[in-house]
Residue frames as a rotation matrix with the C-alpha (Angstrom) as fourth column:
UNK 1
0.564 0.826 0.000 0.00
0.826 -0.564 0.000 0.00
0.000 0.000 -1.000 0.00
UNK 2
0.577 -0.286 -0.765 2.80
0.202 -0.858 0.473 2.30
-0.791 -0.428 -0.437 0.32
UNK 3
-0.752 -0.602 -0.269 4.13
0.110 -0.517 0.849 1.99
-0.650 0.609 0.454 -2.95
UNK 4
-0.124 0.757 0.641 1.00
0.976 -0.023 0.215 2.43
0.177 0.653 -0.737 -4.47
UNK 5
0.745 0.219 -0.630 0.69
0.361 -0.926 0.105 6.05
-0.561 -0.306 -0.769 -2.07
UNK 6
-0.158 -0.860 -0.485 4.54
0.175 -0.508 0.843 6.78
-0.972 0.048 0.231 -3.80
UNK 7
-0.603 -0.194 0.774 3.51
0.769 0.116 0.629 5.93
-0.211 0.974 0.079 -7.24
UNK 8
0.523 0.788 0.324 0.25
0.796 -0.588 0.144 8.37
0.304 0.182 -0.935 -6.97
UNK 9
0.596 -0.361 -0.718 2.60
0.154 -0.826 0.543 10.86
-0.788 -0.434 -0.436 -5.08
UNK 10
-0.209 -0.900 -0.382 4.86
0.214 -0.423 0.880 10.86
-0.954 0.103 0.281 -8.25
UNK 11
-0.088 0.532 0.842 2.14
0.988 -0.059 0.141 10.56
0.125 0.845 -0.520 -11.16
UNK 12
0.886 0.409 0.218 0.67
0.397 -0.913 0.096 13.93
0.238 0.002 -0.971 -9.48
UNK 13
0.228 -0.946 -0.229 4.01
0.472 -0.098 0.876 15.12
-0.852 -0.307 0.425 -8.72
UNK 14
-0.833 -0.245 0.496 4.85
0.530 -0.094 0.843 14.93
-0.160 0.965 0.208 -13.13
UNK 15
0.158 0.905 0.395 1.09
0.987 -0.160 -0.026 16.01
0.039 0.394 -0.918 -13.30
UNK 16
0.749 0.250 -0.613 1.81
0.489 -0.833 0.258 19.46
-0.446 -0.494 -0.747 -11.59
UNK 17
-0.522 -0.853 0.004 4.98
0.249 -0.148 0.957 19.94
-0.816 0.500 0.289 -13.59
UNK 18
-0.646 0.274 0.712 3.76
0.761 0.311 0.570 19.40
-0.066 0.910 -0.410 -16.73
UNK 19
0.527 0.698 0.484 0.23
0.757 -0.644 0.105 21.74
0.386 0.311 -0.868 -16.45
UNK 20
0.533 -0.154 -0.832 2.22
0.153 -0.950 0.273 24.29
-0.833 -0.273 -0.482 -14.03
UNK 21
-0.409 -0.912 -0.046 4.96
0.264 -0.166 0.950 24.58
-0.874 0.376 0.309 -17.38
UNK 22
-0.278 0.511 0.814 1.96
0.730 -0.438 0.524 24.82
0.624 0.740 -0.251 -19.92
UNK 23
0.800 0.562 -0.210 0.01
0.599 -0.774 0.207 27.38
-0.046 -0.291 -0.956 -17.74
UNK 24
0.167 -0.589 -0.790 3.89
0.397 -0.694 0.601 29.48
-0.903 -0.414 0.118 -17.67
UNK 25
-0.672 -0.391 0.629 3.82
0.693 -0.033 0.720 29.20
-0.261 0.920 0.293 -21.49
UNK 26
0.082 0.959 0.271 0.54
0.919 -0.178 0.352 30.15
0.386 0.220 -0.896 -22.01
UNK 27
0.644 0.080 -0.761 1.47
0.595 -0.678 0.431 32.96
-0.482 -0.730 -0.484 -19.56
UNK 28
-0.128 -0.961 -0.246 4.59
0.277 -0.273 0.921 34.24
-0.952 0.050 0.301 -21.40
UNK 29
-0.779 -0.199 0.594 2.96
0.618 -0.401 0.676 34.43
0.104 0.894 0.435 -24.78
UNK 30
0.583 0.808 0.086 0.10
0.729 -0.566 0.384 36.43
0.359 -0.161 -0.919 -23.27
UNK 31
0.491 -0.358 -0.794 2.38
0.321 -0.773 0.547 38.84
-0.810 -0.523 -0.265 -21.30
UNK 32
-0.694 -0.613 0.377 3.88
0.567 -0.142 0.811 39.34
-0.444 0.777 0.446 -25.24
UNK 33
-0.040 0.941 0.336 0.17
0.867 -0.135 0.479 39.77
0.496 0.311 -0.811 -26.69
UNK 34
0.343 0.745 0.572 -0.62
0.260 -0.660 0.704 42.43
0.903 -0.093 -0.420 -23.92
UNK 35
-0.538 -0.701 0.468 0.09
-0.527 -0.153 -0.836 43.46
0.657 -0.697 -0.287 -20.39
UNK 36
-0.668 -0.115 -0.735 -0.65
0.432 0.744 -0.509 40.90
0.606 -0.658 -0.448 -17.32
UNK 37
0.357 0.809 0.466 -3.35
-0.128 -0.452 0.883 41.49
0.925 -0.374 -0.058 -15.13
UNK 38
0.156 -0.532 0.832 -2.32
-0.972 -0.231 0.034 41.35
0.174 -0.815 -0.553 -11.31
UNK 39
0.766 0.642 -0.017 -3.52
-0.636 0.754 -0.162 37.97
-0.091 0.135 0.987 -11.34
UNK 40
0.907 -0.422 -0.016 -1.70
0.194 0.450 -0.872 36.59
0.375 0.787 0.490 -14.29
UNK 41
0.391 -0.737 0.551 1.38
-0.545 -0.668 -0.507 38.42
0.742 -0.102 -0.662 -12.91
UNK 42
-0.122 -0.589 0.799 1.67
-0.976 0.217 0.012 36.82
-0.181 -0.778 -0.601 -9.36
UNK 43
0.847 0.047 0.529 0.93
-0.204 0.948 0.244 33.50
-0.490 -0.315 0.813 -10.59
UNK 44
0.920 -0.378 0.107 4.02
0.139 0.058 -0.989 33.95
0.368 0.924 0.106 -13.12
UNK 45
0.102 -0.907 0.410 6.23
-0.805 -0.317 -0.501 35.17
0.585 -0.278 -0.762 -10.46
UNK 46
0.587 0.554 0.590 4.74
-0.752 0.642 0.146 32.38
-0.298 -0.530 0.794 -8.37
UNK 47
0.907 -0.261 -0.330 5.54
-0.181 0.467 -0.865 29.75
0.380 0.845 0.377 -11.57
UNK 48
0.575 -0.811 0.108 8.74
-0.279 -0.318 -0.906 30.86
0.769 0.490 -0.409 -11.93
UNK 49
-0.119 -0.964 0.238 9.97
-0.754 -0.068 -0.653 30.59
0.646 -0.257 -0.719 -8.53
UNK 50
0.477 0.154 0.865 8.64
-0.472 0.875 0.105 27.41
-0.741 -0.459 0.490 -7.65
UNK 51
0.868 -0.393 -0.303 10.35
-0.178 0.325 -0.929 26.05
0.463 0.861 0.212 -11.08
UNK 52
-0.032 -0.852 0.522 13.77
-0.711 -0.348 -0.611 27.49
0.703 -0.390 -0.595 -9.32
UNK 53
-0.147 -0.113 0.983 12.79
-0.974 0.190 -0.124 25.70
-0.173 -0.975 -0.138 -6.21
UNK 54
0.750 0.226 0.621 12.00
-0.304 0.953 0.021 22.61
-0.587 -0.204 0.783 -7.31
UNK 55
0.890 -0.327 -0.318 14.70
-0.202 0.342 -0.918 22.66
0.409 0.881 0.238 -9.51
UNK 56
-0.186 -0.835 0.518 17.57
-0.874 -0.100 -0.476 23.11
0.449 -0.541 -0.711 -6.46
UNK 57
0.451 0.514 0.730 15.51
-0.794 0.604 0.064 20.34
-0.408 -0.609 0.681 -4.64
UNK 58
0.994 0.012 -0.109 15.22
-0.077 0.782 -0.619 18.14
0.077 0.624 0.778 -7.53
UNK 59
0.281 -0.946 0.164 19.68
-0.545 -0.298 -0.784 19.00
0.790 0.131 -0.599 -7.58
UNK 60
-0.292 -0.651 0.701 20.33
-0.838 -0.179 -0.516 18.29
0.462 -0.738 -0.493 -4.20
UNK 61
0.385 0.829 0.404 18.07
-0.855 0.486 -0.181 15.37
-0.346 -0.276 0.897 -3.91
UNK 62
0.924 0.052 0.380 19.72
-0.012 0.994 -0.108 13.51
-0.383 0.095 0.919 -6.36
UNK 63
0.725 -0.656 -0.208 23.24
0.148 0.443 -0.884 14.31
0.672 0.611 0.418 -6.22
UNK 64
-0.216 -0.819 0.532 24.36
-0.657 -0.282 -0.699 15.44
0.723 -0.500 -0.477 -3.35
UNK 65
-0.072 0.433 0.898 22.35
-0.960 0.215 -0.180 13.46
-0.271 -0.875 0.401 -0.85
């Protein structure tokens, strides 16, 4: 039963990746198109530095540790 909880923890894991990198695209060619509402804005800065953060994680997870 627990690797069934890891496999669902890492499907939705790729799931949130995946839509949070279309929803930054989707964001970037709108902020070309026009200017960002406040919204659109903090979820992009949002985006962005969870990307960063999961990218040091994702680093330090699997090479230093």
């Amino acid at each position: 039963m627990l690797m069934f909880a890891e496999i669902l923890l890492y499907i939705s894991t790729g799931i949130l990746i995946i839509s949070s990198g279309l929803f930054l695209r989707y964001l970037l060619k709108t902020k070309k198109q026009r200017k960002l509402t406040k919204f659109e804005f903090t979820m992009y800065i949002v985006l962005q530095t969870a990307f960063i953060l999961f990218g040091i994680s994702f680093i330090i997870t699997r090479f230093i540790i």
